[in-house]
C-alpha positions in Angstrom: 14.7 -75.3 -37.9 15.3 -71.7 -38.1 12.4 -68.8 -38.5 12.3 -66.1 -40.8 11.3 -63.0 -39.1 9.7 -60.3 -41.3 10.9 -56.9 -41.2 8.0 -54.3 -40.9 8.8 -51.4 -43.9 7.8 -47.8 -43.3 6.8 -45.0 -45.8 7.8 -42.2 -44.9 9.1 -41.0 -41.5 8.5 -43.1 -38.4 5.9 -42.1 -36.6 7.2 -40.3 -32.9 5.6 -40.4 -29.7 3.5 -37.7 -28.6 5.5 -35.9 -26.4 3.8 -35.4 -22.4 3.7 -31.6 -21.3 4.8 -31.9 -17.9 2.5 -30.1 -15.6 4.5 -27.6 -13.0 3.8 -28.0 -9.3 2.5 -25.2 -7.8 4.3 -23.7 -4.1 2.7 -21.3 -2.3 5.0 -18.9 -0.7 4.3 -16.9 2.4 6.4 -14.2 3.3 6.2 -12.4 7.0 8.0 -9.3 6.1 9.7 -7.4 9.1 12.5 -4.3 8.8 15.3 -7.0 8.7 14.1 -10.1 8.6 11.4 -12.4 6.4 9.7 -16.0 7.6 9.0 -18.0 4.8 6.8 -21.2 4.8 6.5 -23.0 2.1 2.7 -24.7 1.2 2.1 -27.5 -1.7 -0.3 -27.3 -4.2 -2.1 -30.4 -3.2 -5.1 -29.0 -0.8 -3.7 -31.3 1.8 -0.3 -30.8 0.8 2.5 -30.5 3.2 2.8 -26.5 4.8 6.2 -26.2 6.2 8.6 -24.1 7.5 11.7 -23.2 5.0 13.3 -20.5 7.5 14.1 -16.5 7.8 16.4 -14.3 5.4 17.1 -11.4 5.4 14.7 -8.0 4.4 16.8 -6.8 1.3 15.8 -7.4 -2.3 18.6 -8.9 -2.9 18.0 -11.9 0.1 15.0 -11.9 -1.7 16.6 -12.8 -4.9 18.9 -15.6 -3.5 15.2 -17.6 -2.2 14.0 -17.3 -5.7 17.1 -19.0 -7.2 17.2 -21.5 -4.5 13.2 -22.3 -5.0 13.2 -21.9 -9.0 12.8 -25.1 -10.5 11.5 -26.5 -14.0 8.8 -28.3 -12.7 7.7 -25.9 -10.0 5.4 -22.3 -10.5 6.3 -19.8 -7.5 3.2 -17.6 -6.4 4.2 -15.3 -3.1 1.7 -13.6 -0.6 2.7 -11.2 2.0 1.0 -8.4 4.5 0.9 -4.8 3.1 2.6 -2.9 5.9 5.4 -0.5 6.6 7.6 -2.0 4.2 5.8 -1.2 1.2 5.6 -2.6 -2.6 9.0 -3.2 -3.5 8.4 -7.1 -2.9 5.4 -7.0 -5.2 7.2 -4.6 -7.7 10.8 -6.9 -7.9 9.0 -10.2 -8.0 6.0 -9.2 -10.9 8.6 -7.5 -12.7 10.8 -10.8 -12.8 7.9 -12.8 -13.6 6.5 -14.4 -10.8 2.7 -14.2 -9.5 2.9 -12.4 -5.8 -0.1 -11.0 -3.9 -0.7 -8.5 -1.3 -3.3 -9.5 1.1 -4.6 -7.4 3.6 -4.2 -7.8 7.5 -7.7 -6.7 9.0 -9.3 -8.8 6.7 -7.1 -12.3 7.4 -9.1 -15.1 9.1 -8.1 -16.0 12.5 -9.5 -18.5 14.9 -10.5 -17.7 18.2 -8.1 -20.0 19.8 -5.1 -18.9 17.4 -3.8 -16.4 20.5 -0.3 -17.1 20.3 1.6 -15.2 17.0 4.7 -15.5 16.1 6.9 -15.1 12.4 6.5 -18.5 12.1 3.3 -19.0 12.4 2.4 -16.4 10.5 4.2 -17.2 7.7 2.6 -20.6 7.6 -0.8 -19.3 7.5 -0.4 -17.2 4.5 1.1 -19.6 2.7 -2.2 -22.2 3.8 -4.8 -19.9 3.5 -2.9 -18.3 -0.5 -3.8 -22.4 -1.0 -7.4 -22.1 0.0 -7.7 -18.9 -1.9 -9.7 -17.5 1.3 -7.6 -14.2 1.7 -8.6 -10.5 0.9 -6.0 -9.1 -1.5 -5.2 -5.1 -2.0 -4.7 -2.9 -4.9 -1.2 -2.3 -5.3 -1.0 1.4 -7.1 1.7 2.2 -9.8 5.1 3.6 -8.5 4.4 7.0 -10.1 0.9 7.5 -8.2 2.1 5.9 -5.2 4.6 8.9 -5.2 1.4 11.2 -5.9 0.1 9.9 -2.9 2.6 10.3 -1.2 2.9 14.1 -1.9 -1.2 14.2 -1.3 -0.5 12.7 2.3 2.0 14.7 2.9 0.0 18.2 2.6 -2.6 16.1 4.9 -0.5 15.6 7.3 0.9 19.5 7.5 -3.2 20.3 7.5 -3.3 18.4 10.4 0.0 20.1 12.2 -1.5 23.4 11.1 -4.5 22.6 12.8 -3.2 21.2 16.0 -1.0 24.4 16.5 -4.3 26.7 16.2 -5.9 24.6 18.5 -2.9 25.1 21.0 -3.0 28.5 20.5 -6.9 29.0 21.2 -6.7 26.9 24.5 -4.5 28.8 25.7 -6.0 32.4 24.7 -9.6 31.0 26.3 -8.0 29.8 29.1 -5.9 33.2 29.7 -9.6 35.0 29.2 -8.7 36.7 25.8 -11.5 36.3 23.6 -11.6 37.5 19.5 -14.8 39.3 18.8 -14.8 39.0 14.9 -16.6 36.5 12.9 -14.1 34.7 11.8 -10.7 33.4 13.0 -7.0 32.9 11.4 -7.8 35.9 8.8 -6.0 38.9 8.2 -8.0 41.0 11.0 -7.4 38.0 13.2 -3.7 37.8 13.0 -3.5 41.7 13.4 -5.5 41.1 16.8 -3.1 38.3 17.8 0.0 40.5 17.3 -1.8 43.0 19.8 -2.1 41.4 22.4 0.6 40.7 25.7 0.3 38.0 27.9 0.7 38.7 31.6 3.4 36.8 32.4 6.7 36.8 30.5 6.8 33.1 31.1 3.5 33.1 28.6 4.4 35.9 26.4 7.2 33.2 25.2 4.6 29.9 24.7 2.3 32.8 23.2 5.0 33.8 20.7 5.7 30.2 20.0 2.6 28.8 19.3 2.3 31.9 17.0 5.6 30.6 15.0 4.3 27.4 15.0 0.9 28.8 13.0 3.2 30.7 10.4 5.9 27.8 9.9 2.3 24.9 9.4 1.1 27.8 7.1 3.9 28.1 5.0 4.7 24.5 4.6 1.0 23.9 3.6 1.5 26.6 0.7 4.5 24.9 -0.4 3.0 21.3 -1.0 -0.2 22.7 -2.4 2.0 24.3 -5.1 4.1 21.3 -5.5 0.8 19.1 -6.1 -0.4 21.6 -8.7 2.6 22.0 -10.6 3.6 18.2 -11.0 0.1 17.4 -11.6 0.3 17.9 -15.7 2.4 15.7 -16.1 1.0 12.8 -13.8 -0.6 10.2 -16.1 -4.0 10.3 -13.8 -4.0 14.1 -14.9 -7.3 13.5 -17.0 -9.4 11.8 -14.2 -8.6 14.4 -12.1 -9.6 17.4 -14.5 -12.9 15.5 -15.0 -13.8 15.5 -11.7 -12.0 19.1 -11.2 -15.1 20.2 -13.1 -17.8 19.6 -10.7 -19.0 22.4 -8.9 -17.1 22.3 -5.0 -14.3 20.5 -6.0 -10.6 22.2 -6.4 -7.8 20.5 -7.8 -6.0 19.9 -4.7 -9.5 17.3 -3.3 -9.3 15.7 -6.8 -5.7 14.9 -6.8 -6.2 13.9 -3.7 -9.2 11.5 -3.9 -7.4 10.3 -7.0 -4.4 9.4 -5.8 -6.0 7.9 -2.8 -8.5 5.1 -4.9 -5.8 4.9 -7.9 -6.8 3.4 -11.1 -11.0 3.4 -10.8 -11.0 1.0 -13.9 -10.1 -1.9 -11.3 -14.2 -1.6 -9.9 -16.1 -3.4 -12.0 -19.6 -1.3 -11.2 -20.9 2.1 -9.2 -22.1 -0.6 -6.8 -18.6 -1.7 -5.7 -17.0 1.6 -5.7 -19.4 3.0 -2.9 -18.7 -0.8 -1.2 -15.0 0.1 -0.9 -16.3 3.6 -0.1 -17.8 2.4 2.5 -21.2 4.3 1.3 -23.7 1.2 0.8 -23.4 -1.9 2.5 
């Protein structure tokens, strides 16, 4: 005896299954960048997930590169932390610009146990990539290319201040020591430097160190004049030009501290209040 079976009719179209989004893994990446070399550890999403050790490459971009590839998967979202240090941005800049999430953290500010005395790349590497998990690191602004080069230019008329300084300094230790002594008000003016050119040491031995330190004074001098032009004539055309005319027009500050203070905080949109811009300042508690 046979059985009939009933075929079920459809209107219409058959209905599909809903399709399942798959829901990407995250890996947390820490890099311990050096001149040539880069540890990498690897950390799962998963709080207690698995934190190992995946190896060093080298410091290039393109090394860099290759570990994406290799790491890139469908089911699997990249974010990479790393130490701001001598190296720079470029990390940041090549990895954001391809896409990926990547994080600068900064090193005074990474927690460290007391008994953690023994460092090494390694280690390092692993802890980033644990602690990016636990979301327990401080990270820093990373400025645009064109203001970093700003600052850049900023720091590098600080630093010629500062050599400027040091050779005046040389100068007058060695002038008070010797027993000559400026009676005008005020030193490194024109009156100054016409007293300077007067005088003769009494040795030739220090008439030479004399006449050095004197070169050293015109050559810090000159250098400063050059970058404070430079920063003044490339500064209408930096996009940060604005903030620093506003703040140009209070009374006791030139252009060349606004530029500088600018180029120092960068973009003062990222504070969300007055209150946290004298925190990073360091004014208020």
């Amino acid at each position: 005896m046979g059985y009939a079976v009933e075929k079920k009719k459809y209107y219409g179209t058959e209905p599909q299954p809903r399709r399942q989004v798959m829901k990407k893994h995250i890996t947390f990446i820490g890099l311990d960048v050096h001149k040539n070399s880069i540890s990498v550890a690897l950390a799962d999403g998963d709080r207690n997930g698995d934190v190992r050790y995946y190896g060093t490459i080298g410091g290039t971009l393109a090394d860099i590169d290759r570990l994406v590839k290799k790491l890139t998967s469908s089911s699997r979202e990249l974010r990479f932390v790393y130490e701001a240090g001598p190296c720079g941005y470029d990390i940041f800049r090549s990895l954001t610009e391809k896409g990926y999430v990547c994080a600068v953290v900064s090193p005074s500010y990474i927690p460290k146990k007391p008994t953690d005395r023994i460092k090494t790349d390694r280690r390092d590497a692993m802890m980033l990539a644990r602690l990016h998990r636990a979301g327990e690191l401080t990270y820093v602004f990373v400025p645009r290319a064109e203001d970093e080069a700003m600052r850049d230019l900023t720091r590098a008329r600080q630093d010629a201040v500062k050599a400027q300084r040091l050779a005046r300094q040389h100068l007058g230790g060695m002038l008070l020591r010797l027993g000559f002594r400026y009676q005008g008000k005020t030193a490194w003016t024109p009156a100054h430097f016409g007293w300077l050119a007067a005088q003769k040491m009494p040795r030739p031995s220090q008439q030479v160190v004399f006449q050095e330190y004197i070169n050293a004074i015109e050559e810090t001098t000159k250098r400063v004049e050059r970058l404070t032009q430079q920063i003044e004539d490339l500064m209408p055309s930096w996009r940060m030009a604005p903030v620093v005319k506003a703040l140009h027009a209070l009374r006791g500050v030139s252009r060349i501290v606004a530029a500088t203070m600018i180029a120092e905080l960068g973009d003062l949109t990222r504070f969300e209040n007055p209150g946290k811009f004298m925190a990073f300042l360091e004014l208020v508690p």
